[in-house]
N, C-alpha and C positions, 0 to 999 in steps of 0.2 A: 504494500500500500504506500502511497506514496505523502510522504512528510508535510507534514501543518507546522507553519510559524506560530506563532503565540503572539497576538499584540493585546498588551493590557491600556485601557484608558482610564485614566481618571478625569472626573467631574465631579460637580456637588450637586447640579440637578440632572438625572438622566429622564427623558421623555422616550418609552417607547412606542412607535406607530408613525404613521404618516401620514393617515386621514385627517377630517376635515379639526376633531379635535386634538390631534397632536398640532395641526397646523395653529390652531387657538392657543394652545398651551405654548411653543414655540415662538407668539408676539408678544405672549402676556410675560415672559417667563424671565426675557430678554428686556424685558422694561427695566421690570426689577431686581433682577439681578445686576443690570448694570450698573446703579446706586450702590449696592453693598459688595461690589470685587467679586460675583460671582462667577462660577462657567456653567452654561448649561450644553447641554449635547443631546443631539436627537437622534437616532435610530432608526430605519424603515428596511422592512423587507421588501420593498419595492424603489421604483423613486418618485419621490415626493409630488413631483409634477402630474402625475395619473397613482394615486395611490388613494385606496381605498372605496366607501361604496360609492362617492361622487367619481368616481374617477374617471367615466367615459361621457359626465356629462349629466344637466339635469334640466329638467324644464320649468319646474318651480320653484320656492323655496317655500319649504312646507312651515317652520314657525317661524311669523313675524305678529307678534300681539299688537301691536298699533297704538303705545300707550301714549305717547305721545302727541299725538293725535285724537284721542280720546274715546278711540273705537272701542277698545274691550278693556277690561279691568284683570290686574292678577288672578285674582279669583273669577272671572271667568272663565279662565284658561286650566285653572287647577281643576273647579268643575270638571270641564270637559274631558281631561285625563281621566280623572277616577270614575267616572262613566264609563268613559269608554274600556277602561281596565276592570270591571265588574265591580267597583270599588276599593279595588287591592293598586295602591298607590300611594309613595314617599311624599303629601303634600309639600313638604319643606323643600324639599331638593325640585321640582316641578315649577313651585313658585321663583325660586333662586335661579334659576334658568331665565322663567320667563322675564323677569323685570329685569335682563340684562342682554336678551337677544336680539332684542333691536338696535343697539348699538353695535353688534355683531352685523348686523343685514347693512346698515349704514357703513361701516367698514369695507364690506365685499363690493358698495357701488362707488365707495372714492378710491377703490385700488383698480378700479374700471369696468365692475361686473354690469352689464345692461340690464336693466331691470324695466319692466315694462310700463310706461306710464298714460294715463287716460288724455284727454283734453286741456284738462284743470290742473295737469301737471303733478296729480297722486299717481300712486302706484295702484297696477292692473289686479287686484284680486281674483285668486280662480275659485276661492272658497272666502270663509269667513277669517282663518289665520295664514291662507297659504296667496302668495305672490308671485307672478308668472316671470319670467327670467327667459333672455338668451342664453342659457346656460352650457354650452357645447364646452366652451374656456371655463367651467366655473372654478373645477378642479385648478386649473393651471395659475388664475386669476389670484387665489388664497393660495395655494404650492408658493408662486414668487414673494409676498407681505413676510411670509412663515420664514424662507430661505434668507431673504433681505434681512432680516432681525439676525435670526444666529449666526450667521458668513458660513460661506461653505467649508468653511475647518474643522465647525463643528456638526458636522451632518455626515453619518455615514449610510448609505444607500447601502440594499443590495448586501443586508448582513441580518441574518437571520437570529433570532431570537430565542436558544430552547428555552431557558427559565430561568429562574431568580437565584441569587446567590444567599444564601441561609445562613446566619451565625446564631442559631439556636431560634429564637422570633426576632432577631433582625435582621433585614434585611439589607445587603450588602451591595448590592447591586445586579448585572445581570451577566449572562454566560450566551454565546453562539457563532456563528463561525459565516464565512463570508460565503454567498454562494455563485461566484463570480472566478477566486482563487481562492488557492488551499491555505487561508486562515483563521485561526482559533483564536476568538476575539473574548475577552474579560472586561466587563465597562465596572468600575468602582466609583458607586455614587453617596451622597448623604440620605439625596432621597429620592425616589424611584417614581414619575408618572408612565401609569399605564395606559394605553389607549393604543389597541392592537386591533379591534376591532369584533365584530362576532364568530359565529359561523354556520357555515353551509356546508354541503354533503354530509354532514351526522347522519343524516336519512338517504335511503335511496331517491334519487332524481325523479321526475317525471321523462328527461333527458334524458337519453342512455347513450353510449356510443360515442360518436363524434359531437354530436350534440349536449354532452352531458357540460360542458362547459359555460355552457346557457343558462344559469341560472336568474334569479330574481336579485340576489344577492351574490356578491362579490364571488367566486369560486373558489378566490384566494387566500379569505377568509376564513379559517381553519380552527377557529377557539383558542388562540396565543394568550388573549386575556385572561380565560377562565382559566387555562390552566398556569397559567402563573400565576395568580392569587390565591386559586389551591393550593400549587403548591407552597407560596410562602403561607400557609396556612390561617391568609384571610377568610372571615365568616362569609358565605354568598346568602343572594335571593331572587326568588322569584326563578329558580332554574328549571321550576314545569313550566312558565309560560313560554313557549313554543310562539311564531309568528307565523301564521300561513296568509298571505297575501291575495287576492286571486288579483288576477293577470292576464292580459292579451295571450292566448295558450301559445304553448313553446316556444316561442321569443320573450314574453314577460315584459313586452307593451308598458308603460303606466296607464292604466284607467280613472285615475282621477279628474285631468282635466276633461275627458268626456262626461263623468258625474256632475261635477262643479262648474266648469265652464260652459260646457254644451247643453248641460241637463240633460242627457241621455239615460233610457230604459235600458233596463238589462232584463230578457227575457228567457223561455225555456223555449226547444225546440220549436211548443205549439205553440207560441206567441202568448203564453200566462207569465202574466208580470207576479213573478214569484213574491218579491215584496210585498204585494198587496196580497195574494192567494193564502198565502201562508202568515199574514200578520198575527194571525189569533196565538198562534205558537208562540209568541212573544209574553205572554201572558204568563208560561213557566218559568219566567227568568226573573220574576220578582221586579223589581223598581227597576232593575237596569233595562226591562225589555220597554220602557215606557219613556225612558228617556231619547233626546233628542241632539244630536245624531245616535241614531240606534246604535253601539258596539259593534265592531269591524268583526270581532266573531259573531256575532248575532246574523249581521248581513252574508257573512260566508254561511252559517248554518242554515239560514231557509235557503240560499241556492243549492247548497250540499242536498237538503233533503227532495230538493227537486231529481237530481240527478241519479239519487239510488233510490227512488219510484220509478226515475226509466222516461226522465222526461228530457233529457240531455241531447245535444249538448247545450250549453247554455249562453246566449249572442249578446254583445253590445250593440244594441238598435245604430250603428254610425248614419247609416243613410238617415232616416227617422227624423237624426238627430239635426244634423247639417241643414235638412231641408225644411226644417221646420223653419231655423233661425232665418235662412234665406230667405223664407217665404213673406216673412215677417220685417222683411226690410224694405218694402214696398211694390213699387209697379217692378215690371220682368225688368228693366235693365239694370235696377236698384237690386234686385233678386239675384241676377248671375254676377253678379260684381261680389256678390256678399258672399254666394255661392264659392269665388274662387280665393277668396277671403279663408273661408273660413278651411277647405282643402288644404292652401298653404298650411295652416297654421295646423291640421292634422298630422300632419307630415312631420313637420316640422317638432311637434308633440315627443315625437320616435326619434329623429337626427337630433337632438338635441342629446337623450339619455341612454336609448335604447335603437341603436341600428339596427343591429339584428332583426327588429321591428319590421320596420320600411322593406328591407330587404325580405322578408316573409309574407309583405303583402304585396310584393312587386311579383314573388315566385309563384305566387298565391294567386295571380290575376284578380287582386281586393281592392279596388277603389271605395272608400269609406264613403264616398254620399252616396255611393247605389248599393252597397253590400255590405250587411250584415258581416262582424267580425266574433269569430269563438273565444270565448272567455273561462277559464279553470283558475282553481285553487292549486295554489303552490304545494309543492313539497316543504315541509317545515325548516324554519332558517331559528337560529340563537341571537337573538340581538336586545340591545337595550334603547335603543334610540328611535323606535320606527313604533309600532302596535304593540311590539314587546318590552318585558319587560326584566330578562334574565342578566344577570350581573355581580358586584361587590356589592356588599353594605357600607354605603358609603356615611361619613356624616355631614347632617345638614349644616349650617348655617347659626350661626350663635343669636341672632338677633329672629329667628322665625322658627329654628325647629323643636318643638319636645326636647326636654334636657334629657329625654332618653335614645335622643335623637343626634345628639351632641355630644363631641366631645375631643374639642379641641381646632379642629383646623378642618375647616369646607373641603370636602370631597377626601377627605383620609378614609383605607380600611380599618380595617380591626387591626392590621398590622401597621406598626409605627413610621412614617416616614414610608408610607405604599399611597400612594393617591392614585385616581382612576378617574377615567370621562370619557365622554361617548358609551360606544358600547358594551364597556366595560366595565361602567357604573350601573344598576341597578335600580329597580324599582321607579324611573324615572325616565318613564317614555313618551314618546312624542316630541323627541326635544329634535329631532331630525337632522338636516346638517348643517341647518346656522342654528339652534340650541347644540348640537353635539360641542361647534366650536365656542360657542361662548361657554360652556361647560368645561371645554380646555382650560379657557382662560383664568378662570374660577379657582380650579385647580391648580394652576400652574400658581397663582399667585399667593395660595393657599401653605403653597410647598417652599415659593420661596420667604417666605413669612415662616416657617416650621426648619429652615435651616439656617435663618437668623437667630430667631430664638429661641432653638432649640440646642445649634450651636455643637451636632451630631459631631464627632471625630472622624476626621479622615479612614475609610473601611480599608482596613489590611486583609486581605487576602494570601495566602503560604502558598508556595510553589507546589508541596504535595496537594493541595485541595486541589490548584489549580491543573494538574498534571489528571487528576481522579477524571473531575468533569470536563476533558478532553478525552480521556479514551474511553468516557460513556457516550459523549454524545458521534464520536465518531464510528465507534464499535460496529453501525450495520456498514460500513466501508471494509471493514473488517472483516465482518462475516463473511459478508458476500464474495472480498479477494480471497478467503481459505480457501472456499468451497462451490467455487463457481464450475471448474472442470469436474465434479464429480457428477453430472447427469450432461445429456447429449443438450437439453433443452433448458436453457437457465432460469425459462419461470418456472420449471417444476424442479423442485430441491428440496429433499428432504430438513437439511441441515437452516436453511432459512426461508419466508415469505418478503416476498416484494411487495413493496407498496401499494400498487395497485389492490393485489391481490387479498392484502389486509383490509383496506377500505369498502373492495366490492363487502365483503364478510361483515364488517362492522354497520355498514348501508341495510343489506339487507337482514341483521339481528336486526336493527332498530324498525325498518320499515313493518314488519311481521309482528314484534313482540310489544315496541313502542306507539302502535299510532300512526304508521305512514298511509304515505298512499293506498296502496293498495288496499290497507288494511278497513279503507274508507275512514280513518282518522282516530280508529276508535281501540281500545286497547282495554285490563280489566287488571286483578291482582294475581291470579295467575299466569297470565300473560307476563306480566313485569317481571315478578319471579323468575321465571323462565329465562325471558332477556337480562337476569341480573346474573342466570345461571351461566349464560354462556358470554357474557362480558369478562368473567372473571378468567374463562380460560383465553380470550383474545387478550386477556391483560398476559396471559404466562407468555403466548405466543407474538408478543410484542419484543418481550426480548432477544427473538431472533429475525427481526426485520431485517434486511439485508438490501445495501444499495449498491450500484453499478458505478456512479457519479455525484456529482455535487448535488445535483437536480433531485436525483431518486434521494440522497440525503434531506433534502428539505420536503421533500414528500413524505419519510420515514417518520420525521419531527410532528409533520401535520396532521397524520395522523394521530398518533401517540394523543396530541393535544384534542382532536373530535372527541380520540376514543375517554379521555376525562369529561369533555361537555356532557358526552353522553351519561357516561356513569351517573353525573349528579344529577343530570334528568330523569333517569326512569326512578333515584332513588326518592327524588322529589314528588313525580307522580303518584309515586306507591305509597308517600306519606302523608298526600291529600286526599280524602277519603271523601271526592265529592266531585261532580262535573260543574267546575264555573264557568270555564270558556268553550261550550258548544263550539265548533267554529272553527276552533283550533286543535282539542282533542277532545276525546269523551271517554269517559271513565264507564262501561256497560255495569258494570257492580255499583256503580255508585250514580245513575243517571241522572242527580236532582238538582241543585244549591242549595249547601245547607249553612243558611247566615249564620247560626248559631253556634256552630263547633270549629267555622272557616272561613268565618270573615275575620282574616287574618296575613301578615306575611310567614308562608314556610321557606325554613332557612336553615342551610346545612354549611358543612365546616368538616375538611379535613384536615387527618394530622399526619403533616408531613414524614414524621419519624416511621409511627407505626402502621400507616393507611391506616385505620379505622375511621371512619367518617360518623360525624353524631348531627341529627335531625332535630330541629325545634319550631314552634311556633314564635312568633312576635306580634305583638300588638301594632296597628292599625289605631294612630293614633293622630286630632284634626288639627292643623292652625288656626284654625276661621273660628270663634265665637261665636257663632248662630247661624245655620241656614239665613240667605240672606244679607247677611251685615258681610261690608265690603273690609272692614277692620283686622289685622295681622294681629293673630295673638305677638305682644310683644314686638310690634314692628308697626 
C-alpha cells in the first residue's frame, strides 16, 4: 500500500462543512475572531463553491420572515414550525433563527444574489415566508463572502472528515485524510463547528442504477454530522423524524412554486383532488390535522393513501395551472404573452435547482401548459433544516430559551466546545438555506465567545494516538491491497466487502425492516427488531470494508457514517411507541397519536467507549406566554 504523509493543523476555531451554514459560520466566525488574535479554519469535502444541498442551485429562498417590514411576527413563524412538526419542536432555537435570517437574505443580495422584485420594488413572494430568486449562482454567490472572510490559507477542500478526536469528553479536534493525495490530515482545534450536513441513501432509492445518483437531496451527503457527534458522544434528537419530500418523480423537480406561485392541483390518476376526497382523515391527527398549512406529512399521507387504493399515479395539474393564470390576464394577446411568461419561468423553476428536471421533461416530450407532470414521494432523507427534524441537542439562546434549554453558549452540544448548525442541529426545522446560514453565524459567534472565555488550552495530540487513527481509518486500503489477488473477480472476496456492496445491504435492511419505499412507508416493532438484528452484524462486517482507491476510501467512510444514522433511527422508532408523522413513517403497532405519553422530544446518546446507547424522553417545553400574546418569555 502505498504511504500517507501526516499533516497536522492547528487552529482554535475549526468549522467542518461547506454548505450554506459553514458558509455562515465562516463570515461570522472571521469577524470575530479577528478582534481577539484568532484563527479559524474551514474544512469541506467538496469545494466550497458547489458544496452542499444549495449547490446546483435554487429557485427560492424558503425562510425570509419579513420582520422588518412588518409582515409576520416571531411567533408566527415558531407557530408554523410546531405545526407543521406535529408539535415536536425547539421553540427557542426556531425563534433564534428566525429574528436573524433576514439579515442573512439581505447579505446574499448585497454580495449580488438576484432576488426577485415586484413593481413597488419589494420582493417576489412564492409563498407567505418563501422568496423567489435567480438562484442558478446562489451557491457560488455565499461560497465567495464565506472564502473572502477566511483567505484561502485557511480552507482546505477536498479533505475528508472521518470523526472527532476524543480526550475522554473533550473534544480535540478532528481526524481524515485528503481525497485528492495520499494525506492523513489531524486538525487540532479549541473548538469544533459542525455543519457537514444530513443524509441520503440510508434507504434504498426510488433511483436505482445509473440513476440512483438522483436524489432529492445531496447524494453526497452521507451523515458526517451524526456521526461525529455520536461519536464525541453528544446527546441527539428527533432521529425518527425521517423527511420524505414528494417531488416531480425521478428527477425530484421542486413543486413548490407550482403550489404557491401557480396555485396548482395535484390530483390522482382519475382527476380526484385527493386533498379534498380524503380531508375527513384529517380528523385522526388531532389539532395538527386542522391547522393551516396542513403538515407536509399530512399532505404526503392523503396522497400516499391514494396510491395504495390503486388510484396512482398521482399528477401536478401544470397545464390547468399555467392556463388558468393566462386566461386570466385578459383578451388572447394579453393571454399568450402571459402564456409564454409564465413557460419561461416553468423552466426556469428546474434550470435554476434541479436540471435533471428540464432534461426529463424534454426526454419526456412534457410541455407543462398542455401536460400533466407525475408526482411521488421521496425515499427518506436525514436532515434538520428542511421538514425535518433529526440532529444534536443543541442549546438555545440565554435571553429566550427554558433554563433547561440552556446552558451556556447558542448552538453548543452536550459536548463542550462541539457546536453545530444546519443540518446538524436538531429539533429546528424549516430554517432552510438562508436560516441554515444564519444559524452558522449564531454559532460561529457563539464559539468564538466560548474560546474567549473559556480560554480552552491548546489540544495536544501524541504521535501514538495519532499513528492509531491513521491505520484505522486507512485499514480498508489495507485490506483490500492483502487480499485483492485471492478471487479471479475483486467484488466477490471472501476476506473483505466493497463499498458499494455494503450500502446496497445497508439500503435494503433499512428499506424492508425501517419504513422505505417499498415497504409503503410503514414499519412495526418486530420489524425494527429485526433490522436492529441484522445492523449489528453489518456493524461486524464493517470492519472489513475494503477499498481499491482514494475514492472507494471515502465511500468506505460514508458508509460507516449512514450505517450510524441508521442505527439511531430504527432505535428511535422502536422507542416511540406511536404514529405522529403519517406521511413520513407509520408505526402499524402503534397507528394512533398518542399526546399523552409522546408529546415529547425522544433522544438518544451514545457512548463512545463502550457502544451502548441509552434512550430518553425530554420535555417539550413553550416560550410564548399564552396562545396568542406576541410577548418572549424573557425577551
Amino acid at each position: 500500500m502505498v504511504d500517507f504523509k501526516t499533516q497536522e493543523v492547528e487552529t482554535d476555531l475549526l468549522i467542518l462543512g461547506g454548505g450554506m451554514a459553514a458558509c455562515g459560520a465562516a463570515v461570522e466566525a472571521a469577524y470575530w475572531a479577528k478582534q481577539h488574535g484568532l484563527k479559524v479554519t474551514l474544512v469541506d469535502k467538496a469545494a466550497v463553491d458547489r458544496s452542499g444541498a444549495v449547490a446546483m442551485g435554487l429557485s427560492a429562498i424558503n425562510q425570509y420572515v419579513g420582520l422588518r417590514d412588518g409582515q409576520n411576527t416571531i411567533k408566527d413563524y415558531v407557530d408554523y414550525v410546531r405545526n407543521d412538526l406535529m408539535g415536536v419542536t425547539r421553540e427557542d432555537l426556531v425563534a433564534n433563527i428566525a429574528r436573524h435570517v433576514d439579515s442573512s437574505v439581505h447579505l446574499f443580495e448585497k454580495w449580488g444574489l438576484p432576488i426577485w422584485k415586484d413593481e413597488k420594488g419589494g420582493y417576489v413572494h412564492e409563498g407567505r415566508w418563501q422568496l423567489m430568486i435567480n438562484g442558478e449562482s446562489y451557491k457560488v454567490v455565499v461560497a465567495e463572502a464565506a472564502k473572502n472572510a477566511l483567505g484561502k490559507e485557511n480552507i482546505f477542500e477536498r479533505v475528508f472528515i472521518v470523526g472527532p478526536i476524543m480526550d475522554g469528553d473533550k473534544c480535540l479536534g478532528a481526524y481524515g485524510f485528503s481525497v485528492r493525495e495520499n494525506t492523513f490530515y489531524v486538525f487540532k482545534a479549541k473548538a469544533t463547528l459542525v455543519a457537514m450536513g444530513g443524509a441520503v441513501h440510508v434507504f434504498k432509492p426510488r433511483n436505482s442504477g445509473e440513476g440512483q445518483g438522483r436524489a432529492w437531496y445531496p447524494p453526497w451527503n452521507a451523515g458526517a454530522s451524526t456521526f461525529f457527534t455520536l461519536k464525541a458522544g453528544a446527546e441527539m434528537t428527533c432521529q425518527e423524524v425521517r423527511f420524505i419530500p414528494v417531488r416531480f418523480k425521478d428527477a425530484y423537480g421542486p413543486v413548490g412554486a407550482w403550489f404557491l406561485l401557480f396555485k396548482s392541483r395535484a390530483t390522482n390518476a382519475f382527476g380526484g383532488e385527493y386533498m379534498v376526497e380524503r380531508k375527513p382523515e384529517l380528523e385522526n391527527w388531532g389539532a395538527y390535522g386542522k391547522v393551516k398549512p396542513i403538515p407536509a406529512n399530512l399532505r404526503n399521507y392523503l396522497g400516499m393513501l391514494d396510491v395504495m387504493a390503486g388510484k396512482g399515479p398521482i399528477y401536478m395539474r401544470t397545464e390547468e395551472a399555467i392556463q388558468k393564470i393566462a386566461a386570466a390576464a385578459g383578451d388572447e394577446k394579453a393571454a399568450k404573452k402571459k402564456l409564454k411568461e409564465l413557460e419561461a419561468e416553468a423552466w426556469e423553476d428546474f434550470l435554476d435547482m434541479t436540471i435533471s428536471q428540464a432534461i426529463l421533461w424534454a426526454a419526456s416530450n412534457v410541455s407543462p401548459e398542455e401536460k400533466s407532470s407525475e408526482i411521488a414521494a421521496a425515499e427518506p432523507y436525514f436532515i434538520g433544516s428542511h421538514s425535518g427534524a433529526s440532529g444534536a441537542w443543541v442549546s438555545g439562546p440565554e435571553d429566550l430559551a427554558p433554563k433547561e434549554y440552556f446552558w451556556g453558549y447558542e448552538s453548543m452540544s452536550t459536548v463542550k466546545g462541539v457546536f453545530c448548525a444546519g443540518d446538524a442541529s436538531g429539533a429546528s426545522s424549516h430554517k432552510f438555506s438562508s436560516g441554515s446560514h444564519a444559524e452558522g453565524r449564531i454559532a460561529a459567534k457563539a464559539a468564538v465567545r466560548y474560546i474567549v472565555q473559556e480560554k480552552p488550552a491548546a489540544p495536544s495530540v501524541d504521535a501514538t494516538r495519532v499513528e492509531a487513527l491513521k491505520a484505522e481509518t486507512l485499514k480498508p486500503l489495507a485490506t483490500f491491497d492483502e487480499f485483492k489477488n485471492t478471487t479471479t473477480q475483486q467484488d466477490v472476496n471472501p476476506n473483505y466487502i466493497r463499498p458499494k456492496m455494503f450500502q446496497m445491504r445497508l439500503q435494503k435492511l433499512m428499506d424492508e425492516y425501517a419504513g422505505g419505499v417499498t415497504s409503503q412507508f410503514t414499519t412495526s416493532r418486530p420489524l425494527l427488531e429485526k433490522g436492529m438484528e441484522l445492523l449489528v452484524f453489518l456493524k461486524e462486517d464493517s470492519e472489513k470494508l475494503g477499498a481499491a482507491d482514494l475514492h472507494e476510501l471515502m465511500r468506505c467512510w460514508e458508509n460507516v457514517h449512514r450505517m450510524y444514522q441508521a442505527e439511531a433511527h430504527v432505535r428511535t422508532v422502536l422507542f416511540r411507541e406511536e404514529t405522529r408523522w403519517p406521511g413520513y413513517y407509520f408505526r402499524s403497532d402503534f397507528p394512533k397519536l398518542n399526546e399523552e405519553n409522546w408529546h415529547c422530544f425522544v433522544n438518544c446518546k451514545l457512548d463512545p467507549a463502550t457502544g451502548q446507547w441509552e434512550m430518553y424522553k425530554r420535555p417539550i417545553l413553550h416560550m410564548f406566554k399564552q396562545p396568542g400574546e406576541h410577548e418572549l418569555l424573557g425577551g
